[in-house]
C-alpha positions in Angstrom: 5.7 8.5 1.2 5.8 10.3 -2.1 4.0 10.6 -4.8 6.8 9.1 -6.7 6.4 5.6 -4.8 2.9 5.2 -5.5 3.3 5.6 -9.4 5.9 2.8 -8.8 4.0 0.9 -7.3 1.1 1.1 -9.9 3.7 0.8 -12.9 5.1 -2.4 -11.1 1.9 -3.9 -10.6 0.8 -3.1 -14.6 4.2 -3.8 -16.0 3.9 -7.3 -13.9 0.3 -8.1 -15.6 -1.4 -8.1 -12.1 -4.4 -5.2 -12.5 -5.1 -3.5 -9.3 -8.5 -5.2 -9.0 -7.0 -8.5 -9.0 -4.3 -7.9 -6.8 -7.1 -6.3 -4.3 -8.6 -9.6 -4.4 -5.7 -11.8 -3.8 -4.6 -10.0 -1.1 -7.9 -9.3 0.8 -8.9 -5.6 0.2 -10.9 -3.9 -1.5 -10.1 -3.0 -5.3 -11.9 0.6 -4.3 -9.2 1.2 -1.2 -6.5 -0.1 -3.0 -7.3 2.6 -5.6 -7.4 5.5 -3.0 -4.1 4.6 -1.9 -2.5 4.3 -5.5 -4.2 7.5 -5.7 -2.3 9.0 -2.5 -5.7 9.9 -1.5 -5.3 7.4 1.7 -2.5 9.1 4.4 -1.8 5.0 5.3 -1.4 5.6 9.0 -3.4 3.1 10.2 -6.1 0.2 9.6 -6.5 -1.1 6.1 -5.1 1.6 4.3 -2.0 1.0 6.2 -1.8 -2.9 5.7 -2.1 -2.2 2.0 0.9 0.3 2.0 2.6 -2.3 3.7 1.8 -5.5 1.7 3.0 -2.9 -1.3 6.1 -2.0 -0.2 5.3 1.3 0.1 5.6 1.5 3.8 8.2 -0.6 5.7 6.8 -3.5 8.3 6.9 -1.9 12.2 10.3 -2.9 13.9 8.4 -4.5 16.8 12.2 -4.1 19.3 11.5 -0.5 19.1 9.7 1.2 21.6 8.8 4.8 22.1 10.3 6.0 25.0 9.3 9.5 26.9 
């Protein structure tokens, strides 16, 4: 992910009237994690950080069919 996709991310939410806390709240997390990851502070590998990415469009959802083969 870059930098670039988080700023979008915040300017969509802003330009769409939705502040982040809100939008935290709506969706589940917590306004203070949801910050972080706007922030690029989060690397959004895993967990909660992760889900938000995802639930943002900054991360696509996992293509379950694919498996990782040795």
């Amino acid at each position: 992910m870059k930098i670039e996709d988080f700023q979008k991310a915040k300017e969509d939410l802003m330009s769409s009237g939705i502040s982040i806390a809100s939008w935290a709240k709506a969706n589940g997390f917590s306004s203070a994690l949801v910050y972080q990851v706007l922030d690029g502070k989060r690397s959004c590998l895993r967990g909660e950080s992760f889900k938000i990415a995802q639930k943002l469009g900054l991360i696509d959802m996992p293509d379950s069919s694919r498996r990782f083969v040795n």
